[in-house]
N, CA, C and O atoms as CSV, one atom per row, in Angstrom:
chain,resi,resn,atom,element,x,y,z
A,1,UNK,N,N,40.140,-156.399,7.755
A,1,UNK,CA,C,39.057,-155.842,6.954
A,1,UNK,C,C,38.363,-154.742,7.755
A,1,UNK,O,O,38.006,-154.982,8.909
A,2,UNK,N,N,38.149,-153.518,7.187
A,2,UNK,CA,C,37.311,-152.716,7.832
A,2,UNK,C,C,36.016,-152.467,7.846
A,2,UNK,O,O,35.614,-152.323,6.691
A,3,UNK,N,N,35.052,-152.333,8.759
A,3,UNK,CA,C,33.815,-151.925,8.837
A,3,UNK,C,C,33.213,-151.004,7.700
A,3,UNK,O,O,33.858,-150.261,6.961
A,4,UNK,N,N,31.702,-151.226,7.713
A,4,UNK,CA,C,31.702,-150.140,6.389
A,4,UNK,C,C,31.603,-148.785,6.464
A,4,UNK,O,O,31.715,-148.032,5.496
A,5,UNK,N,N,31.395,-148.451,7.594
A,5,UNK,CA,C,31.542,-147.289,8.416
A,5,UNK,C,C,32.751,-146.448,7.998
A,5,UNK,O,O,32.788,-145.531,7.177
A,6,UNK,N,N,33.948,-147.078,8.912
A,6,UNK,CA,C,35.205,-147.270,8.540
A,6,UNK,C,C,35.736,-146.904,7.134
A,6,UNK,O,O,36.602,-146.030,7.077
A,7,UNK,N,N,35.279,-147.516,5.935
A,7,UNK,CA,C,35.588,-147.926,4.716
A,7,UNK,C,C,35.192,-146.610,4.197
A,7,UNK,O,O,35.909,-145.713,3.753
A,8,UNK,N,N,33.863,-146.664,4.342
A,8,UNK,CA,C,33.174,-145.105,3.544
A,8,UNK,C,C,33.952,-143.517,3.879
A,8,UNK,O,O,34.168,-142.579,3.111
A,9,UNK,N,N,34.218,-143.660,5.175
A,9,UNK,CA,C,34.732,-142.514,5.788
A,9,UNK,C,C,36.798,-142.601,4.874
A,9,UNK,O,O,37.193,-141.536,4.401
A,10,UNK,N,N,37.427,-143.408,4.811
A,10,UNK,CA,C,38.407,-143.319,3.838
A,10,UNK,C,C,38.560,-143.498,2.908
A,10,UNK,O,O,39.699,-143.287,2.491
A,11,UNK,N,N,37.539,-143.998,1.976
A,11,UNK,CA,C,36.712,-143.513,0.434
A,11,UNK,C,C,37.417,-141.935,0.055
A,11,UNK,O,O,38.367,-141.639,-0.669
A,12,UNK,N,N,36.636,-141.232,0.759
A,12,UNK,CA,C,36.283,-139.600,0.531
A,12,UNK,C,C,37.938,-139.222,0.811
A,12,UNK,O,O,38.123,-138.209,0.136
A,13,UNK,N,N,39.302,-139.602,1.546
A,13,UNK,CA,C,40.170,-138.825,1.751
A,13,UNK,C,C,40.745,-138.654,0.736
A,13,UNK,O,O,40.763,-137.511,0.278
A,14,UNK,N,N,41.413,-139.730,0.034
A,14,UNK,CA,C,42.403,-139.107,-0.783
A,14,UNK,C,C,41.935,-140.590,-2.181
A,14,UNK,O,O,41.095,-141.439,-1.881
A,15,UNK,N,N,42.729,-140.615,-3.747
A,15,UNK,CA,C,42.138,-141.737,-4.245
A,15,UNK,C,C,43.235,-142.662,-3.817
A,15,UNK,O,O,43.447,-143.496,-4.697
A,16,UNK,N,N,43.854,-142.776,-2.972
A,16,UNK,CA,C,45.018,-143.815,-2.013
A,16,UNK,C,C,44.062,-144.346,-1.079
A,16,UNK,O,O,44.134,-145.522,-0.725
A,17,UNK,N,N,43.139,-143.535,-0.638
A,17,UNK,CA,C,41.947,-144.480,0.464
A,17,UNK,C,C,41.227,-144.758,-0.184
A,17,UNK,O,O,40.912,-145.908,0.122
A,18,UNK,N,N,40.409,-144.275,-1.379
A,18,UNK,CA,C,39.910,-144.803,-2.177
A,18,UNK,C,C,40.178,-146.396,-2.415
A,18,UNK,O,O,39.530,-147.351,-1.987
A,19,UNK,N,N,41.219,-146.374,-3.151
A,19,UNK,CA,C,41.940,-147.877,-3.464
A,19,UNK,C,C,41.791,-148.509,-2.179
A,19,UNK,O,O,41.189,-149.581,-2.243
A,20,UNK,N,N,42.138,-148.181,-1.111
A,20,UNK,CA,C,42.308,-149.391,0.276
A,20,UNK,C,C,40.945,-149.599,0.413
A,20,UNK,O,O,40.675,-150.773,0.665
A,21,UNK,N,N,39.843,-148.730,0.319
A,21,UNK,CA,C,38.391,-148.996,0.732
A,21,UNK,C,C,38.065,-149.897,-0.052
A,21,UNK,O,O,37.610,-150.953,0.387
A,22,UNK,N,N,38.235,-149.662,-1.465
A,22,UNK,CA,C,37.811,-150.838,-2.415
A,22,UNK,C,C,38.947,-151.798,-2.419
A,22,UNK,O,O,38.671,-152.357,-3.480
A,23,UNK,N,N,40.048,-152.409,-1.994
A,23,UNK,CA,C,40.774,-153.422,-1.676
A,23,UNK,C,C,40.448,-154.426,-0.410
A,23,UNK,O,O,40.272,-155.643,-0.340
A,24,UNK,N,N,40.448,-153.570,0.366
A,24,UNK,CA,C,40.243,-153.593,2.090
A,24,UNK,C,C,38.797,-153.590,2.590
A,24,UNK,O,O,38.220,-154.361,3.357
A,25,UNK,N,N,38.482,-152.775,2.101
A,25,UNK,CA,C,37.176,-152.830,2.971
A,25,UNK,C,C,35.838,-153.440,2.749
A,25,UNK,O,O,35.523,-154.409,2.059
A,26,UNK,N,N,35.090,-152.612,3.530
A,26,UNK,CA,C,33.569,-153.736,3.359
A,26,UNK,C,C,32.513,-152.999,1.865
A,26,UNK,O,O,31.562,-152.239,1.684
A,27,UNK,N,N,33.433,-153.809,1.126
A,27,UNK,CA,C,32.675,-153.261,-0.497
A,27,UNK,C,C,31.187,-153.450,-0.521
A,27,UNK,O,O,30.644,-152.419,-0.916
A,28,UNK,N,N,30.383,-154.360,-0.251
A,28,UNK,CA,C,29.280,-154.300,-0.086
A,28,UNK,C,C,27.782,-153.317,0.877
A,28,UNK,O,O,26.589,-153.128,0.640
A,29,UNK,N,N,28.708,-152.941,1.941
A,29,UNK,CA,C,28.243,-152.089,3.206
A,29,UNK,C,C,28.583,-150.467,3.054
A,29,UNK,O,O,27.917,-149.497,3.416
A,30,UNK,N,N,30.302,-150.565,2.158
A,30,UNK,CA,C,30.360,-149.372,1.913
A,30,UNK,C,C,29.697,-148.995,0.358
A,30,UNK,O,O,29.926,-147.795,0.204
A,31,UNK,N,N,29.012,-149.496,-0.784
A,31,UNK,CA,C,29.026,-149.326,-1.851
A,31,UNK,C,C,28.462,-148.158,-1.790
A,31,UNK,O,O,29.422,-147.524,-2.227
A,32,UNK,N,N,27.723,-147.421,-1.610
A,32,UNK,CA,C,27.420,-146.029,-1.703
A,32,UNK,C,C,28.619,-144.936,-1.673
A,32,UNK,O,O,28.950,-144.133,-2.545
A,33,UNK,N,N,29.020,-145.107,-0.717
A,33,UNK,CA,C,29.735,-143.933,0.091
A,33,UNK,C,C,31.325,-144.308,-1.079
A,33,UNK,O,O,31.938,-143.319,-1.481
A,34,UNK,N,N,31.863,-145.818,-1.536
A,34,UNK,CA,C,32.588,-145.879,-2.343
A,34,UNK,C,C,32.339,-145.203,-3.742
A,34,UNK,O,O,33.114,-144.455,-4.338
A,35,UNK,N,N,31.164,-145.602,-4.115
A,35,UNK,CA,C,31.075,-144.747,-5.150
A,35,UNK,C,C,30.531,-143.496,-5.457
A,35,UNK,O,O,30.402,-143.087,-6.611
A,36,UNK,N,N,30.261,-142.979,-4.615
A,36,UNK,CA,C,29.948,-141.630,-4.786
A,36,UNK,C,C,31.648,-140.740,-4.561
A,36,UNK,O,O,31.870,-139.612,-5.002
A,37,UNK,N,N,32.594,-141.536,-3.834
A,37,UNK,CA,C,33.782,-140.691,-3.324
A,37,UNK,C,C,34.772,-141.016,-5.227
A,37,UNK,O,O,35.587,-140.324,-5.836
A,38,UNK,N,N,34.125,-142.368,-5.543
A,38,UNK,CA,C,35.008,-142.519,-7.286
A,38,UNK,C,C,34.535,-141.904,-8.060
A,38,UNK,O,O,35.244,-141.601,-9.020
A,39,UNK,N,N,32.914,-141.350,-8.018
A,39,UNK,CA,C,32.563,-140.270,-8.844
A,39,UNK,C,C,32.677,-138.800,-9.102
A,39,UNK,O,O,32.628,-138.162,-10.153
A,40,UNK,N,N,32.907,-138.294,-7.368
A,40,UNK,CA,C,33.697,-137.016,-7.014
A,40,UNK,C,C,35.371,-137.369,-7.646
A,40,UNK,O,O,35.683,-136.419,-8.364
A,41,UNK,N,N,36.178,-138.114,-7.611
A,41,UNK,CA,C,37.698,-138.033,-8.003
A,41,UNK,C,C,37.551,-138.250,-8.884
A,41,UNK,O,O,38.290,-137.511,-9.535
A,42,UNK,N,N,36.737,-139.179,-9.845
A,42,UNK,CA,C,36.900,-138.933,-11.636
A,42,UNK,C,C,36.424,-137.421,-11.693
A,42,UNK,O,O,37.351,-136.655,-11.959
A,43,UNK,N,N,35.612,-137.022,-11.568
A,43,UNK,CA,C,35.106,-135.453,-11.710
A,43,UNK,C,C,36.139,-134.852,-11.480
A,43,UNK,O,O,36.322,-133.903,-12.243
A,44,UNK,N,N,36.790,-134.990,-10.841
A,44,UNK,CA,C,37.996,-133.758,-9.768
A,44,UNK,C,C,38.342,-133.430,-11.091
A,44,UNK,O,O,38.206,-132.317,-11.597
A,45,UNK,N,N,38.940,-134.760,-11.810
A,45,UNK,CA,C,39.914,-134.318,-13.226
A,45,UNK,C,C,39.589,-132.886,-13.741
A,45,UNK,O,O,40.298,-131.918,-14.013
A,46,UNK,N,N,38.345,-133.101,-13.770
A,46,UNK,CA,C,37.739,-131.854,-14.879
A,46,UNK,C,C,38.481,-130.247,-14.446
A,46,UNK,O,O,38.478,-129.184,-15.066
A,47,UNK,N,N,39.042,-130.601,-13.214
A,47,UNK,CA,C,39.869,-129.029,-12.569
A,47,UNK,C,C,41.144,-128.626,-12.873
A,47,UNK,O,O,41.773,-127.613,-12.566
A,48,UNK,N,N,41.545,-130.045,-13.835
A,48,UNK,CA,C,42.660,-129.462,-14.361
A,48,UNK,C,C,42.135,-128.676,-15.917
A,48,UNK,O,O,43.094,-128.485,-16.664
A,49,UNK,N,N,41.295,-128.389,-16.267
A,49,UNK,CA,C,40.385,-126.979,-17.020
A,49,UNK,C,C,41.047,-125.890,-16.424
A,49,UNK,O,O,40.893,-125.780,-15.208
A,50,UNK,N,N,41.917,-124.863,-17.139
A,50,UNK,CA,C,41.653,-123.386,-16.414
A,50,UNK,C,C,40.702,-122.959,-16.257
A,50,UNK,O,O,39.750,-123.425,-16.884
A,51,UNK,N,N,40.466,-121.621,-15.136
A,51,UNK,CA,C,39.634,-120.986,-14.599
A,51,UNK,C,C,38.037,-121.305,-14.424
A,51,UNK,O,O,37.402,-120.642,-13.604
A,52,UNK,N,N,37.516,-122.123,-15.045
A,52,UNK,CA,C,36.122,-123.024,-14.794
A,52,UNK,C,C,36.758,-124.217,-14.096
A,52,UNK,O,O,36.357,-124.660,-13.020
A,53,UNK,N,N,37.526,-124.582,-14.620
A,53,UNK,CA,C,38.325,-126.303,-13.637
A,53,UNK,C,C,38.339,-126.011,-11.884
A,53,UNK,O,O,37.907,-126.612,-10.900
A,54,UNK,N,N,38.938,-125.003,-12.080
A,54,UNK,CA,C,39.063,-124.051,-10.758
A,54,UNK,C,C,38.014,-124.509,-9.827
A,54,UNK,O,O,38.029,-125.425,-9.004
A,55,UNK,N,N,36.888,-123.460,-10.226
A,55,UNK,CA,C,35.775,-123.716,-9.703
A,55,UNK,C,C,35.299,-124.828,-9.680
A,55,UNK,O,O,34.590,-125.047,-8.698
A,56,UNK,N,N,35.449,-125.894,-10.623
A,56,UNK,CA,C,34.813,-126.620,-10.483
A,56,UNK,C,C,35.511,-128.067,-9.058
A,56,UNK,O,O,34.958,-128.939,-8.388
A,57,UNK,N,N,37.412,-127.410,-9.275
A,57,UNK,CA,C,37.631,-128.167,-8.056
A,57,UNK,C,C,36.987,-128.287,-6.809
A,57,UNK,O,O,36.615,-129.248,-6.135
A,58,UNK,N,N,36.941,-126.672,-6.636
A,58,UNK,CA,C,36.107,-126.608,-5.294
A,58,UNK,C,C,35.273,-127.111,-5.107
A,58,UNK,O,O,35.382,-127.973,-4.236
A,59,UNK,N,N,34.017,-126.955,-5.709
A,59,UNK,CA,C,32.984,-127.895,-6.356
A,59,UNK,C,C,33.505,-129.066,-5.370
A,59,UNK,O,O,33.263,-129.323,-4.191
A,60,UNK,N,N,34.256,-129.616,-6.270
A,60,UNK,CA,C,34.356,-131.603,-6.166
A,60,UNK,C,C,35.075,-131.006,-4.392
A,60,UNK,O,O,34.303,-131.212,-3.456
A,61,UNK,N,N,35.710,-130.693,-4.225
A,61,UNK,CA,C,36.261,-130.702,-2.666
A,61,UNK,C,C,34.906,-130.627,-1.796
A,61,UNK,O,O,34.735,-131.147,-0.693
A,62,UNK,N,N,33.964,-129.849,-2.550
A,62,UNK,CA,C,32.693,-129.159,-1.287
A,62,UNK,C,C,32.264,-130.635,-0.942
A,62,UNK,O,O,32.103,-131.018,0.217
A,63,UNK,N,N,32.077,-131.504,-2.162
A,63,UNK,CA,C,31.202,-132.489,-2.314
A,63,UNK,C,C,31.984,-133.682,-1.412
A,63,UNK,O,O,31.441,-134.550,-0.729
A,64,UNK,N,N,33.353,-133.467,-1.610
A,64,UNK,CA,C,33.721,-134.817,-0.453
A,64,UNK,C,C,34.214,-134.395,0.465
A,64,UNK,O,O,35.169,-135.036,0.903
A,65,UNK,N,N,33.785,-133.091,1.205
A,65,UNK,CA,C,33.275,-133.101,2.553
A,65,UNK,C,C,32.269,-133.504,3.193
A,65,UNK,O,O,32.298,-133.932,4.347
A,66,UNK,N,N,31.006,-133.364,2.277
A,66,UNK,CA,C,29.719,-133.333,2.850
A,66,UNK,C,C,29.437,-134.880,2.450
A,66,UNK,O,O,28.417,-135.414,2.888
A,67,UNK,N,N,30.226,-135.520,1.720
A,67,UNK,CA,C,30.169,-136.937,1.674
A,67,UNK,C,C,30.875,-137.944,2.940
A,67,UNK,O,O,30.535,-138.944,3.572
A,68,UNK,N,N,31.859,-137.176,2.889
A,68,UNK,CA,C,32.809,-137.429,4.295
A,68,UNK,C,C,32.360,-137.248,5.728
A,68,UNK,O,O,32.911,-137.807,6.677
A,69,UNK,N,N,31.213,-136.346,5.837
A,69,UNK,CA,C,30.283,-135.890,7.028
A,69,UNK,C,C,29.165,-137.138,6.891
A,69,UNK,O,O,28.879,-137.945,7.775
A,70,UNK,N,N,28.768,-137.086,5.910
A,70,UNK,CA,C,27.360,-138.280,6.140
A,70,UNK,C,C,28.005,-139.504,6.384
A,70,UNK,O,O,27.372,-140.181,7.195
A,71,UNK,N,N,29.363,-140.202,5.845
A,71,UNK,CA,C,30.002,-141.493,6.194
A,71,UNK,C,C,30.415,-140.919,7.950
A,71,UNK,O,O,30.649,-141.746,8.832
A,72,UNK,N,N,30.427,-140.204,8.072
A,72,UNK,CA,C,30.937,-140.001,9.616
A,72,UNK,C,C,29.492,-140.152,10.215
A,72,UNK,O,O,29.559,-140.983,11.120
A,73,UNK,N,N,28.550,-139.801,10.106
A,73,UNK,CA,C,27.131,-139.765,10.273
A,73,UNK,C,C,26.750,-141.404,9.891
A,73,UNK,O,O,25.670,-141.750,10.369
A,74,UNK,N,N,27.254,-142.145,9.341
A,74,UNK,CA,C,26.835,-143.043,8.989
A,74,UNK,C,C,25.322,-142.791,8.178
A,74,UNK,O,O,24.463,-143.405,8.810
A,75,UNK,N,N,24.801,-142.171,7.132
A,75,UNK,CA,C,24.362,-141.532,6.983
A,75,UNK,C,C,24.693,-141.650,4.781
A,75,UNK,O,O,25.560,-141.077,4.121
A,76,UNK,N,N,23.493,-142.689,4.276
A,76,UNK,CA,C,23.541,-142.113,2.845
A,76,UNK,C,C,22.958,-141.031,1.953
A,76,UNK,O,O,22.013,-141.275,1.203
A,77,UNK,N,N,23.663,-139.547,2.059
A,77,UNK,CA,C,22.686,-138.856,1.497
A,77,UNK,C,C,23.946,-138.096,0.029
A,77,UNK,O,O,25.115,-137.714,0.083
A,78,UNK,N,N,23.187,-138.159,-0.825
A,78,UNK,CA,C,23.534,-137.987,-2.178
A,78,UNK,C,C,24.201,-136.487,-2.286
A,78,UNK,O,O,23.649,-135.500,-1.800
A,79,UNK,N,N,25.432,-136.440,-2.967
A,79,UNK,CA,C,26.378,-134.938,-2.736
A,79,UNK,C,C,25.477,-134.189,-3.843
A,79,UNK,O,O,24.618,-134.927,-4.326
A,80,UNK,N,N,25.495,-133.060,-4.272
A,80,UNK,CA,C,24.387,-132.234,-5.013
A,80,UNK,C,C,25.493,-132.657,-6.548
A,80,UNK,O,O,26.723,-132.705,-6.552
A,81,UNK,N,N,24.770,-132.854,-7.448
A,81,UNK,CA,C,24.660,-132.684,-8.926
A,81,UNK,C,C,25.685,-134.317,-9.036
A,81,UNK,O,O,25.336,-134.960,-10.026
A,82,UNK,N,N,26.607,-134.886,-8.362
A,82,UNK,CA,C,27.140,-135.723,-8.642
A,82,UNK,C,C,26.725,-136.698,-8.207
A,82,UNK,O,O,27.264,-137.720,-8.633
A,83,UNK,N,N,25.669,-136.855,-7.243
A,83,UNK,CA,C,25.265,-138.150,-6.171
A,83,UNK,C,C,24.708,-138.764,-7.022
A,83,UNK,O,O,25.189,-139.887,-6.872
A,84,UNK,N,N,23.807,-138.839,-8.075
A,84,UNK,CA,C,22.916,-139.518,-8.560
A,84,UNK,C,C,23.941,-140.271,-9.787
A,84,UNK,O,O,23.546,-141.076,-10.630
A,85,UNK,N,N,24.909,-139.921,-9.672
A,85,UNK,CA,C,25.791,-140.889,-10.964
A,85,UNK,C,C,26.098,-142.528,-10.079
A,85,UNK,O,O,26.351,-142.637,-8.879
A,86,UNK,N,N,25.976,-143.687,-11.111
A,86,UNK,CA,C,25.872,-144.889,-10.294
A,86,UNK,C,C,27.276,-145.246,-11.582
A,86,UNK,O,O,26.973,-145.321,-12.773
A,87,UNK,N,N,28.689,-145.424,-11.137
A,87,UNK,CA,C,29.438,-146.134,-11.611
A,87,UNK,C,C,29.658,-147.635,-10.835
A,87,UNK,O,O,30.321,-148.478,-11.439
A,88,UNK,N,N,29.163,-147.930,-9.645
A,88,UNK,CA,C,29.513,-149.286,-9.329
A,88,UNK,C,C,27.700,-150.082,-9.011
A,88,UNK,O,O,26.669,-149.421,-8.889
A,89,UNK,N,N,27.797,-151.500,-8.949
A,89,UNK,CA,C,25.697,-151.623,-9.246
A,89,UNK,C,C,26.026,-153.146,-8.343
A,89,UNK,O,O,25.103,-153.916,-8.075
């Protein structure tokens, strides 16, 4: 089992760490950082949109970096326009 440290920081890589964080890891310690990284990859979808999708990938990429920096930071701070969505409670 991994730390939630750990957990949050492979949330944000790909939705393959996604799945192991929420299989594997410390679901309770990571619940932030898990769901803010399932609310950036449901969003991602929206980039398969031409030319606004586009942008808006980047978008979702900007956001799980700077999500990926605060789990490295250990550190809960909300990605801009998507942080405040609560899919897990």
């Amino acid at each position: 089992m991994m730390d939630a440290k750990t957990t949050g920081i492979v949330a944000y890589l790909t939705w393959i760490g996604l799945l192991i964080a929420i299989l594997l890891g410390d679901r309770e310690g990571a619940r932030f950082h898990i769901n803010q990284a399932l609310v950036i990859w449901l969003f991602s979808f929206l980039g398969l949109i031409p030319l606004i999708g586009w942008i808006w990938s980047i978008f979702c990429f900007v956001c799980a970096v700077i999500g990926f920096i605060g789990a490295l930071n250990g550190e809960e701070r909300e990605v801009p326009l998507l942080g405040r969505v609560q899919l897990l409670h």
